[in-house]
PyMOL Python script that loads the backbone (N, CA, C, O; Angstrom):
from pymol import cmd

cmd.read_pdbstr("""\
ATOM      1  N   UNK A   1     114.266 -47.936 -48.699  1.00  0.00           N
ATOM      2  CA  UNK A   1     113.801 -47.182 -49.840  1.00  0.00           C
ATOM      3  C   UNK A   1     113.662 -45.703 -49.491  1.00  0.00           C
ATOM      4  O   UNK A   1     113.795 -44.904 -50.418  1.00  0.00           O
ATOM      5  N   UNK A   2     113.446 -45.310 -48.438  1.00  0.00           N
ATOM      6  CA  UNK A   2     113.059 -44.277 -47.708  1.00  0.00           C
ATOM      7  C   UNK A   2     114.568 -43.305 -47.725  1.00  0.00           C
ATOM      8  O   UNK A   2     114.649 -42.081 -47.817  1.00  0.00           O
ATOM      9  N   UNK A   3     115.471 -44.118 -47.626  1.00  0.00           N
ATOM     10  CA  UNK A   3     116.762 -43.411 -47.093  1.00  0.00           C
ATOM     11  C   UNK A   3     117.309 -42.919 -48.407  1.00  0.00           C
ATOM     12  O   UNK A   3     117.734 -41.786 -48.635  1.00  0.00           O
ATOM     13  N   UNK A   4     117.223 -44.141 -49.403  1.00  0.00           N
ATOM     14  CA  UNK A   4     117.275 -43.396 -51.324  1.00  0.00           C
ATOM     15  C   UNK A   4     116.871 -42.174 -51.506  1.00  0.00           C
ATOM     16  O   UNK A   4     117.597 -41.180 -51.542  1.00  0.00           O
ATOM     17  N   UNK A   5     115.505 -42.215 -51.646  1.00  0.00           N
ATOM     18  CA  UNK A   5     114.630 -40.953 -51.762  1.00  0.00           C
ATOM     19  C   UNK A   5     115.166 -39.725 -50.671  1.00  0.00           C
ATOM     20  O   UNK A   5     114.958 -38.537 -50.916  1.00  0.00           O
ATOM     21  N   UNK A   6     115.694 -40.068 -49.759  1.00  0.00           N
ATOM     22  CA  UNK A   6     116.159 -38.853 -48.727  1.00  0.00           C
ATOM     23  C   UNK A   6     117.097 -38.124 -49.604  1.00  0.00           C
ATOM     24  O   UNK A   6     116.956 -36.999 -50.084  1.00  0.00           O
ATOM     25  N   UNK A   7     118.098 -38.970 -49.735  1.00  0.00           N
ATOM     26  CA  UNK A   7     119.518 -38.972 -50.178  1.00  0.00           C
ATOM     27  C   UNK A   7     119.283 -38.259 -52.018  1.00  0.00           C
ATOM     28  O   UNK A   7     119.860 -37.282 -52.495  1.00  0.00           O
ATOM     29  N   UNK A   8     118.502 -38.947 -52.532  1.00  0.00           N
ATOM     30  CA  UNK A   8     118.209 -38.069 -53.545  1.00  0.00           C
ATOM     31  C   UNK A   8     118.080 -36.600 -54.105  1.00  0.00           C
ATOM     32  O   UNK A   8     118.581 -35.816 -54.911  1.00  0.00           O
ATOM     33  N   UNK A   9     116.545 -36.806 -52.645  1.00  0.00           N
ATOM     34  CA  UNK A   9     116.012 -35.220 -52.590  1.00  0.00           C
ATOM     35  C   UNK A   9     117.073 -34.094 -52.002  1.00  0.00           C
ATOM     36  O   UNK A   9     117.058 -32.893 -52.271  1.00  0.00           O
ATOM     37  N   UNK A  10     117.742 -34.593 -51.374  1.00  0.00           N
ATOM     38  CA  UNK A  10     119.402 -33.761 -50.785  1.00  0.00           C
ATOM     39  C   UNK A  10     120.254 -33.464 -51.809  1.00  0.00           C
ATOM     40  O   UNK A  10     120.795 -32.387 -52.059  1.00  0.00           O
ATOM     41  N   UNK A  11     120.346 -34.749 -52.512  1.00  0.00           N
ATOM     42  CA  UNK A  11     121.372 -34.395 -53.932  1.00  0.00           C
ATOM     43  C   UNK A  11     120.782 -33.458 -54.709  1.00  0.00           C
ATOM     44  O   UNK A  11     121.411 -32.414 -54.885  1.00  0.00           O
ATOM     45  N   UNK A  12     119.545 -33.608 -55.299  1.00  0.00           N
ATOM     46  CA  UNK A  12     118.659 -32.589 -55.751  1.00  0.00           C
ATOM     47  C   UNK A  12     118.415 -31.159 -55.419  1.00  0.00           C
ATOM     48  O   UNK A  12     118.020 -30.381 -56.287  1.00  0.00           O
ATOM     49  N   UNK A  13     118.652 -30.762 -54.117  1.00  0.00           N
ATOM     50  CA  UNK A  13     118.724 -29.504 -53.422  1.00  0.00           C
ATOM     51  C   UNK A  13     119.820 -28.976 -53.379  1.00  0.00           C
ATOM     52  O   UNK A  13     119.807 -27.750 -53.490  1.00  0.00           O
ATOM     53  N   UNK A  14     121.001 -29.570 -53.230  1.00  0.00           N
ATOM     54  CA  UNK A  14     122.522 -29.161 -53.428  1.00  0.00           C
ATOM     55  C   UNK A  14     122.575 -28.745 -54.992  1.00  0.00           C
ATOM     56  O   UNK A  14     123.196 -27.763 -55.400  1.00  0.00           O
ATOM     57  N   UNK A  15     121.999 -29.435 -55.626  1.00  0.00           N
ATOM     58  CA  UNK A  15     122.288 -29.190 -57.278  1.00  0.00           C
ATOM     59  C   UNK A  15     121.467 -27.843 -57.709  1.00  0.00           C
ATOM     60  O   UNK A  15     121.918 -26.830 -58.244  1.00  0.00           O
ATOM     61  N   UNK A  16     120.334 -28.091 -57.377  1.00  0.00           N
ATOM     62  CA  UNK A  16     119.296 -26.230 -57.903  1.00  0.00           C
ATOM     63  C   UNK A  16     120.165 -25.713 -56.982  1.00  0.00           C
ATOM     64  O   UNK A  16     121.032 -25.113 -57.618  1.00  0.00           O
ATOM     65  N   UNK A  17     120.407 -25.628 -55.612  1.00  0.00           N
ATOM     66  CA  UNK A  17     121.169 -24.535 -55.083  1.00  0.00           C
ATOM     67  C   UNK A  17     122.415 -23.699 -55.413  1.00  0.00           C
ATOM     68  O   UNK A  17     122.633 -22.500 -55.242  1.00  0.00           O
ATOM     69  N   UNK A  18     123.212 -24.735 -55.964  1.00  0.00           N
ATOM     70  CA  UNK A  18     124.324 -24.633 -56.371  1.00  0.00           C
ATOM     71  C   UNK A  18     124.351 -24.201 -57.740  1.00  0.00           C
ATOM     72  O   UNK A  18     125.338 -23.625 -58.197  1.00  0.00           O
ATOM     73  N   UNK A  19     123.161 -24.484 -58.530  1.00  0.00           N
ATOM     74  CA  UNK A  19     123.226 -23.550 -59.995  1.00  0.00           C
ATOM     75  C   UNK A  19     122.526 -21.965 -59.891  1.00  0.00           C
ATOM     76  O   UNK A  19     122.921 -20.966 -60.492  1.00  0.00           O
ATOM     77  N   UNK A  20     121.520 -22.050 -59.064  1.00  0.00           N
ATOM     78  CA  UNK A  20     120.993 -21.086 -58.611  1.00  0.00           C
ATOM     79  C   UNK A  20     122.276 -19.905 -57.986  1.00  0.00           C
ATOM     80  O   UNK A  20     122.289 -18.738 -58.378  1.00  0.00           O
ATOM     81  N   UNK A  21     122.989 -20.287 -57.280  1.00  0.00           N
ATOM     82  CA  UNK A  21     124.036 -19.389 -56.983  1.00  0.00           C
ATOM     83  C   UNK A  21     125.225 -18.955 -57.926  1.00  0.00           C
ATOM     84  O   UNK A  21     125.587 -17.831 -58.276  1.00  0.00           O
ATOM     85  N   UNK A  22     125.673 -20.105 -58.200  1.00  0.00           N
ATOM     86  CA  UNK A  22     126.379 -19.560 -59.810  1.00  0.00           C
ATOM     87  C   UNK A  22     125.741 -18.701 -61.117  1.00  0.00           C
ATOM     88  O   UNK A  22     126.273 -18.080 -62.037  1.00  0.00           O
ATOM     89  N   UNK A  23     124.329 -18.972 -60.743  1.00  0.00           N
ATOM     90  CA  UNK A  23     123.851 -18.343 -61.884  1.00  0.00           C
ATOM     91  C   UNK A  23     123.962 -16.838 -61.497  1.00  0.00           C
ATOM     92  O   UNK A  23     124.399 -15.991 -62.276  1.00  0.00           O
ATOM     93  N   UNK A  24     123.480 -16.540 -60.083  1.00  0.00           N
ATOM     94  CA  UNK A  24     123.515 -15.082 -59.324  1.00  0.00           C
ATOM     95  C   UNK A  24     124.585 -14.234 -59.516  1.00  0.00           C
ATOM     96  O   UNK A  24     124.608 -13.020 -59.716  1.00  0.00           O
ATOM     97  N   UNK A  25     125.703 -15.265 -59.401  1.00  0.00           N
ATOM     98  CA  UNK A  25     127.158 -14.757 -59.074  1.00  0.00           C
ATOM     99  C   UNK A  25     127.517 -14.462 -60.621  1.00  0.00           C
ATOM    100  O   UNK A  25     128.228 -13.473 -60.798  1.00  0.00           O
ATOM    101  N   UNK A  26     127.103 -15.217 -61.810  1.00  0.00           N
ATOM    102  CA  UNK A  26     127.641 -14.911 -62.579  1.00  0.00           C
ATOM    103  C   UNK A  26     126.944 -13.463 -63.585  1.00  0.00           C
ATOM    104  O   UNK A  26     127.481 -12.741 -64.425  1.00  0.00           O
ATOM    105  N   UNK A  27     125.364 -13.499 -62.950  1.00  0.00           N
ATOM    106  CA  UNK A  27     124.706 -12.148 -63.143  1.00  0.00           C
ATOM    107  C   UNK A  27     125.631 -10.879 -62.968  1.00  0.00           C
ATOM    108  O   UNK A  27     125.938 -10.058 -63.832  1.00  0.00           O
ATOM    109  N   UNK A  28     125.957 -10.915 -61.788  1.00  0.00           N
ATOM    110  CA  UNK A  28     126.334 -10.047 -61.013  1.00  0.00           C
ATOM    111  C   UNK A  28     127.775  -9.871 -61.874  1.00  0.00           C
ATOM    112  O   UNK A  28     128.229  -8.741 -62.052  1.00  0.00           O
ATOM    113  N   UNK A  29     128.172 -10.564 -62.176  1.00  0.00           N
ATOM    114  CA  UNK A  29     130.002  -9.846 -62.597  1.00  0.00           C
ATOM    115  C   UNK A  29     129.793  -9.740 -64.262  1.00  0.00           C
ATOM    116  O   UNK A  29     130.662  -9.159 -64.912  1.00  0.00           O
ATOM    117  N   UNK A  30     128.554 -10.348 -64.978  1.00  0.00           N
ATOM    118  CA  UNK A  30     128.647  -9.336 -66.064  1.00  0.00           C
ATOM    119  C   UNK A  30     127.507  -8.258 -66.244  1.00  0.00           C
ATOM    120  O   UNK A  30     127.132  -7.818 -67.331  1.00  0.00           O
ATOM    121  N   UNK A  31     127.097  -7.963 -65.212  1.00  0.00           N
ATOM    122  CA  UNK A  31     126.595  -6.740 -65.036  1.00  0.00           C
ATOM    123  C   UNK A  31     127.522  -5.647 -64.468  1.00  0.00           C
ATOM    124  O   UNK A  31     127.296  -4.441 -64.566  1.00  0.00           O
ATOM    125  N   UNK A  32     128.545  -6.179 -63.890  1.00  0.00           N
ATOM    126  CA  UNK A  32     129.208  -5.078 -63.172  1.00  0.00           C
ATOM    127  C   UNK A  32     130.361  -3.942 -63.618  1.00  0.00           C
ATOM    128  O   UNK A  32     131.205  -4.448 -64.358  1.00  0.00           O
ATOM    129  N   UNK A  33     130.551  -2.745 -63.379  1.00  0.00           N
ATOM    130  CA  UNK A  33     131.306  -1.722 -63.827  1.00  0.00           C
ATOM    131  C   UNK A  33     132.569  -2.657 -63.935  1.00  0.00           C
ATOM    132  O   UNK A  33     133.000  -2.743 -65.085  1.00  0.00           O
ATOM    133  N   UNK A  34     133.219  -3.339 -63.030  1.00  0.00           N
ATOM    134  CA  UNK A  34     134.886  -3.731 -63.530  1.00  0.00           C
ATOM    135  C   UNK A  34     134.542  -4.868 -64.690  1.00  0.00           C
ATOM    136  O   UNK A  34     135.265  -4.682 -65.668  1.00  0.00           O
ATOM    137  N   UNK A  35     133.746  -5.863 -64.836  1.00  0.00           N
ATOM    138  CA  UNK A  35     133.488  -6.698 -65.839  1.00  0.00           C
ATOM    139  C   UNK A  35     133.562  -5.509 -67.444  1.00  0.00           C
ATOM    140  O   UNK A  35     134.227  -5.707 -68.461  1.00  0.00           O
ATOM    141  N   UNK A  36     132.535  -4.202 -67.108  1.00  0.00           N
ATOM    142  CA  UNK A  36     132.390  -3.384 -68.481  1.00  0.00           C
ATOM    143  C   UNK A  36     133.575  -3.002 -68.654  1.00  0.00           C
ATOM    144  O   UNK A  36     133.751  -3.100 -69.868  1.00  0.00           O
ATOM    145  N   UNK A  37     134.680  -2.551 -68.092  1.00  0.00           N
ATOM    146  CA  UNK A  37     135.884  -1.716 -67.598  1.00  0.00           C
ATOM    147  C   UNK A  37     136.665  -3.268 -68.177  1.00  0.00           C
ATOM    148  O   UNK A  37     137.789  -2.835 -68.431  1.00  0.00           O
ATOM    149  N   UNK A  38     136.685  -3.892 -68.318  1.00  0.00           N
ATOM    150  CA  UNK A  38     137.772  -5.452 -68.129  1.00  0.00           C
ATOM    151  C   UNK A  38     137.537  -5.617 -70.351  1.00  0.00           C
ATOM    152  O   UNK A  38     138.479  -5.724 -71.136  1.00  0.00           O
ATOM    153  N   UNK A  39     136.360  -5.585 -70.650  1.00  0.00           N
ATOM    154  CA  UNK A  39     135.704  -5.643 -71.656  1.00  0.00           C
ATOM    155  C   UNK A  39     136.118  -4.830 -73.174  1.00  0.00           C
ATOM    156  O   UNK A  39     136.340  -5.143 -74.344  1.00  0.00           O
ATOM    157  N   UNK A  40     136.058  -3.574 -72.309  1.00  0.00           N
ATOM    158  CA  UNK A  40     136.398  -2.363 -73.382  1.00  0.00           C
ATOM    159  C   UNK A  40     137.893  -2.503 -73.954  1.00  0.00           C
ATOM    160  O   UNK A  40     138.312  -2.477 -75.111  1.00  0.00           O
ATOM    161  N   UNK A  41     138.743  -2.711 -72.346  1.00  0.00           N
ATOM    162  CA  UNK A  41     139.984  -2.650 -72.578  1.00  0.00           C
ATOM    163  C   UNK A  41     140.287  -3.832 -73.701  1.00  0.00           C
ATOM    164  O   UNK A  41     140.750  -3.690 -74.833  1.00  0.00           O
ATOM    165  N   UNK A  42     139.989  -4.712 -73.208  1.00  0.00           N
ATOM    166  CA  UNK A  42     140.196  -5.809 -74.164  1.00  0.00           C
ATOM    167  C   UNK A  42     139.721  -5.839 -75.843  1.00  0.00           C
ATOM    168  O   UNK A  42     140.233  -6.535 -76.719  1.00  0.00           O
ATOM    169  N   UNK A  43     138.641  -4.912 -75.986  1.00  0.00           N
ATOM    170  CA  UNK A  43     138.171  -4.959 -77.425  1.00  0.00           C
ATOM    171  C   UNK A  43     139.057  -3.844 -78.000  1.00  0.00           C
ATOM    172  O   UNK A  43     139.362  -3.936 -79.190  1.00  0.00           O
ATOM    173  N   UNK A  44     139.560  -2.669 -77.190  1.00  0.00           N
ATOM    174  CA  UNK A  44     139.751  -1.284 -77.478  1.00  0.00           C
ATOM    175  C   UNK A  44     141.425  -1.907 -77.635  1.00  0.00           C
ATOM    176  O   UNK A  44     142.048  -1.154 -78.383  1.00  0.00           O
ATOM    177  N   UNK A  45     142.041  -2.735 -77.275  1.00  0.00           N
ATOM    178  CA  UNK A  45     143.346  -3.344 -77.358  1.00  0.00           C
ATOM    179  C   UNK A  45     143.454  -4.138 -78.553  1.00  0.00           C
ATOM    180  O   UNK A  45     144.380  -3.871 -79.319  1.00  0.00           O
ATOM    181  N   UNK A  46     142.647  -5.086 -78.843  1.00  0.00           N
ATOM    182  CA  UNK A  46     142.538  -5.427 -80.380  1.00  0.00           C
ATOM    183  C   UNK A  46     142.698  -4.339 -81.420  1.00  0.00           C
ATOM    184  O   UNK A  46     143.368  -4.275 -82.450  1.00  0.00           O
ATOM    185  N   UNK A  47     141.824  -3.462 -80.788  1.00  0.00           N
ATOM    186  CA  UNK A  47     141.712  -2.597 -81.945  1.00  0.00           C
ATOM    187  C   UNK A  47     142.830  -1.444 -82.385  1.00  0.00           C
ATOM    188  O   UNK A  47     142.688  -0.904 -83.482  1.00  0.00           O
ATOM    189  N   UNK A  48     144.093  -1.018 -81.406  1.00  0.00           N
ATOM    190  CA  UNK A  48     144.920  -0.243 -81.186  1.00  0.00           C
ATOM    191  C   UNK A  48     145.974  -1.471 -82.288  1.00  0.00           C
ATOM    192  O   UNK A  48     146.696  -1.058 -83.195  1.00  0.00           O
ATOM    193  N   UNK A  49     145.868  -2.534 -82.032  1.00  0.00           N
ATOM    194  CA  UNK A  49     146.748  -3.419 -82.361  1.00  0.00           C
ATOM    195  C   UNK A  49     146.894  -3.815 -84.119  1.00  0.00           C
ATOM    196  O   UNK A  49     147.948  -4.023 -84.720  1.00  0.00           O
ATOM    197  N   UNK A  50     145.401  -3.840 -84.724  1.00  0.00           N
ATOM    198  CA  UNK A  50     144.833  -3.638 -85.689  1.00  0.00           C
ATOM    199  C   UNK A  50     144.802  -2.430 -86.878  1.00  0.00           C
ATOM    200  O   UNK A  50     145.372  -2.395 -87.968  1.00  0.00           O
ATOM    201  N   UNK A  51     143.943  -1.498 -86.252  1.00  0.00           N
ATOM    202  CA  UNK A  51     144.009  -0.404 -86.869  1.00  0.00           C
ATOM    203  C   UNK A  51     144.942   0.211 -87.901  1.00  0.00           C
ATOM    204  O   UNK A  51     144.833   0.470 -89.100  1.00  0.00           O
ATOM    205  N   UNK A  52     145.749   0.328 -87.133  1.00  0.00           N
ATOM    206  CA  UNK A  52     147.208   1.006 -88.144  1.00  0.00           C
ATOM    207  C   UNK A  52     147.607   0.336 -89.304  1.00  0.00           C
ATOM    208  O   UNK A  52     148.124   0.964 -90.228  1.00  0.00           O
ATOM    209  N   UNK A  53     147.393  -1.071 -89.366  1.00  0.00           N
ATOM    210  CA  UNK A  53     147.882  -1.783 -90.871  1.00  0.00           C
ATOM    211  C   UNK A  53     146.890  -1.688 -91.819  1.00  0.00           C
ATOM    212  O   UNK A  53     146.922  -1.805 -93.044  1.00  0.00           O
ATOM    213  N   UNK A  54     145.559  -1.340 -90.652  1.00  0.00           N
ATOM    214  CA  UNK A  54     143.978  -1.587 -91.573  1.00  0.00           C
ATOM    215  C   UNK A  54     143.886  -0.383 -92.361  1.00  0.00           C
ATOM    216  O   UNK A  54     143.113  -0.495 -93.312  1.00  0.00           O
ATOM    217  N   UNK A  55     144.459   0.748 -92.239  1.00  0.00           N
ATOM    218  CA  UNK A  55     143.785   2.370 -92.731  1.00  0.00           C
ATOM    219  C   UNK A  55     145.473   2.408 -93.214  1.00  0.00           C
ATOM    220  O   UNK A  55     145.461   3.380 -93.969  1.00  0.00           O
ATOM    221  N   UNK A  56     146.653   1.986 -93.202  1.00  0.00           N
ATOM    222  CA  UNK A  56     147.999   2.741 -94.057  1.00  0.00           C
ATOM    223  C   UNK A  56     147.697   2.950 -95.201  1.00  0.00           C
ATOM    224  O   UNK A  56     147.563   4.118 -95.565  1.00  0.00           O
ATOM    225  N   UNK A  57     147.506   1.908 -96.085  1.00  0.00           N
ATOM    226  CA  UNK A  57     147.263   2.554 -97.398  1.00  0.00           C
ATOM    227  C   UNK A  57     146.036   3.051 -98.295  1.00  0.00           C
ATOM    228  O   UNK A  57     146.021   3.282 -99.504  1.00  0.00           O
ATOM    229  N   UNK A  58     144.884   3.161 -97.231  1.00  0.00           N
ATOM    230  CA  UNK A  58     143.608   3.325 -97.648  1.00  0.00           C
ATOM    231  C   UNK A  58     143.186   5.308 -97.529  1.00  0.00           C
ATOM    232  O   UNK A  58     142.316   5.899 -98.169  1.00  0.00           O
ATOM    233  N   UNK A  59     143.934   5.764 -96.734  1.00  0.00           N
ATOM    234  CA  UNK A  59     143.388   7.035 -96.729  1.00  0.00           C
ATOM    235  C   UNK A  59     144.207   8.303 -97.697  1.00  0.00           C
ATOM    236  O   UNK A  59     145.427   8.288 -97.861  1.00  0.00           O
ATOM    237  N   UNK A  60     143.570   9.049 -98.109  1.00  0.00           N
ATOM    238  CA  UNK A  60     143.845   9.345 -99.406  1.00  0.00           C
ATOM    239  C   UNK A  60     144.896  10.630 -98.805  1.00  0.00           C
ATOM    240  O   UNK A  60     144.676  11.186 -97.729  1.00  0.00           O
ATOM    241  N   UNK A  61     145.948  10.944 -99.618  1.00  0.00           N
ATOM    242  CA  UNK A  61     146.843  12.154 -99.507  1.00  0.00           C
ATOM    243  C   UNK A  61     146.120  13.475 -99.547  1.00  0.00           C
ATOM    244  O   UNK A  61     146.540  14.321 -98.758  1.00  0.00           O
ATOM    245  N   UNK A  62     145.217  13.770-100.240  1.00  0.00           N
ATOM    246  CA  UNK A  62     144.323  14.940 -99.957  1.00  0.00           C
ATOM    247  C   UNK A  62     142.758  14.909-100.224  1.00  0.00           C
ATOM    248  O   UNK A  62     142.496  13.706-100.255  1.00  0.00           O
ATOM    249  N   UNK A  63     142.034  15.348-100.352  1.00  0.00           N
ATOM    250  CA  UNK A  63     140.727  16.097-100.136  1.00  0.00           C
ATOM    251  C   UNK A  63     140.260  16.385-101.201  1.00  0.00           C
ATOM    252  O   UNK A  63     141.211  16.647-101.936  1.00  0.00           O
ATOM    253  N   UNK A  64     139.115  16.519-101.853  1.00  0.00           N
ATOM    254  CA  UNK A  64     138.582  17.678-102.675  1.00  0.00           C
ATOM    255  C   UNK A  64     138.058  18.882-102.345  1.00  0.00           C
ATOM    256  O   UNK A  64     137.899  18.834-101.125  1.00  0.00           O
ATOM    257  N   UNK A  65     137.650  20.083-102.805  1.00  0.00           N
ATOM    258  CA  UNK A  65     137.279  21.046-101.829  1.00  0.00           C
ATOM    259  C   UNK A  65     136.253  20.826-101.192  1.00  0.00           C
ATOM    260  O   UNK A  65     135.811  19.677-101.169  1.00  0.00           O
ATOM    261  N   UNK A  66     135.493  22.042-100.392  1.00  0.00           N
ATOM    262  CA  UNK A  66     134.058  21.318-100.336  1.00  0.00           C
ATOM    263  C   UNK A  66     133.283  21.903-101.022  1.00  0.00           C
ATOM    264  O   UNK A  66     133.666  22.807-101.765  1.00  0.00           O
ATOM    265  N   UNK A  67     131.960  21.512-100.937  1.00  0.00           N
ATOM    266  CA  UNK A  67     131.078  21.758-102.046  1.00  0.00           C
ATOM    267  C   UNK A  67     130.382  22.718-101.238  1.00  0.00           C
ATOM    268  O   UNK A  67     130.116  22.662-100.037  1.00  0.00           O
ATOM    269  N   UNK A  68     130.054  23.877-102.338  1.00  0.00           N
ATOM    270  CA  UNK A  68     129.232  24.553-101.624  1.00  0.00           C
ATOM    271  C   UNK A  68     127.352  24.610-101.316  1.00  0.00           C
ATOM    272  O   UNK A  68     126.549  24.117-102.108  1.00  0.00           O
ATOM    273  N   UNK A  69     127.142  24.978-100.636  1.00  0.00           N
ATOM    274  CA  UNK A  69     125.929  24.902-100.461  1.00  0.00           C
ATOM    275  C   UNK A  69     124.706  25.478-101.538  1.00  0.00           C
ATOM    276  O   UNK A  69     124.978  26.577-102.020  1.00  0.00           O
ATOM    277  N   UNK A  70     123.674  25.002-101.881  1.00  0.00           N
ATOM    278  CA  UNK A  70     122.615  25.754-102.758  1.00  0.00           C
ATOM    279  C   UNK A  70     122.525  26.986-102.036  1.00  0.00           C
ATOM    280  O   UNK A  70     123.176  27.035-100.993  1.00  0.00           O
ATOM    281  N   UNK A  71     121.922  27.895-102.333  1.00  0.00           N
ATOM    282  CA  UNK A  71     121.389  28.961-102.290  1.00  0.00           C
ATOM    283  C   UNK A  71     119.670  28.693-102.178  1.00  0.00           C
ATOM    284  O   UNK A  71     119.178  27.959-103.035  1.00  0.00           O
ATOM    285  N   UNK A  72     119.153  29.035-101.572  1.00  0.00           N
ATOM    286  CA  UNK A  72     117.529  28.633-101.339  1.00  0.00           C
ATOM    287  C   UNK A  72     116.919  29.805-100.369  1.00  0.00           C
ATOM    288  O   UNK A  72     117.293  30.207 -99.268  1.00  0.00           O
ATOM    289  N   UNK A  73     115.817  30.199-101.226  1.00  0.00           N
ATOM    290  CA  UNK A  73     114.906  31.269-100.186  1.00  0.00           C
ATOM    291  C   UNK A  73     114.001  31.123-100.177  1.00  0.00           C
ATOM    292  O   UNK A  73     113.245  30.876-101.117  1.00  0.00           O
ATOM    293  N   UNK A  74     113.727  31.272 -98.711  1.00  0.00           N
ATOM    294  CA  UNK A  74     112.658  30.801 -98.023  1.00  0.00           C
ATOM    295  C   UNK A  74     112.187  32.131 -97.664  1.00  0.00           C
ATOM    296  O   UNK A  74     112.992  32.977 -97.274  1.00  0.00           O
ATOM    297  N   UNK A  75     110.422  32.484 -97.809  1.00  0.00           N
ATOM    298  CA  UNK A  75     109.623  33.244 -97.604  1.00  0.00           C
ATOM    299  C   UNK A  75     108.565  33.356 -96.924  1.00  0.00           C
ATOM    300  O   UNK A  75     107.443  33.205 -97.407  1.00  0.00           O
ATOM    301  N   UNK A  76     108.897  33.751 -95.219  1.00  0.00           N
ATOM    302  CA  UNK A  76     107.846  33.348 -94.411  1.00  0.00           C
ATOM    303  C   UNK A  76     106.705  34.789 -94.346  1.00  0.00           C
ATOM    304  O   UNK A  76     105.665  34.723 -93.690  1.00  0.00           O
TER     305      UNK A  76
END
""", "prot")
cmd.dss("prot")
cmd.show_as("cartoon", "prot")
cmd.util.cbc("prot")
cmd.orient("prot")
C-alpha cells in the first residue's frame, strides 16, 4: 500500500511540476517583444489584405470647404 501512495505522490509532483513550467514558459513568450512583433505583423497583414476593398467605394471624390471659425472675444 505504501509503494501506491509513493508512486502516486511522484505522479502528482511530475504533474504540478510540469504545469507549473509550461505555465512559466508560456508567460514568458506572450509577454515577450518577438511574441508582440509576431502579433502585429499578423493583425497588420489582415488588415493590408482587407482594407482596400473595405474603403474603394466609400470615400467621397471631394470635400466641402471648411467651416469657419466663430469669432468670440474674450476680455481679460
Amino acid at each position: 500500500m505504501q509503494k501506491i501512495i509513493n508512486i502516486l505522490s511522484i505522479l502528482s509532483f511530475l504533474l504540478i511540476s510540469s504545469s507549473l513550467v509550461g505555465t512559466l514558459i508560456g508567460y514568458r513568450w506572450l509577454t515577450s517583444p518577438k511574441f508582440e512583433q509576431y502579433l502585429k505583423n499578423k493583425i497588420m497583414g489582415n488588415i493590408d489584405n482587407v482594407l482596400p476593398d473595405a474603403i474603394k467605394g466609400v470615400m467621397p471624390k471631394f470635400t466641402a470647404p471648411p467651416t469657419p471659425l466663430p469669432k468670440t472675444s474674450i476680455s481679460l
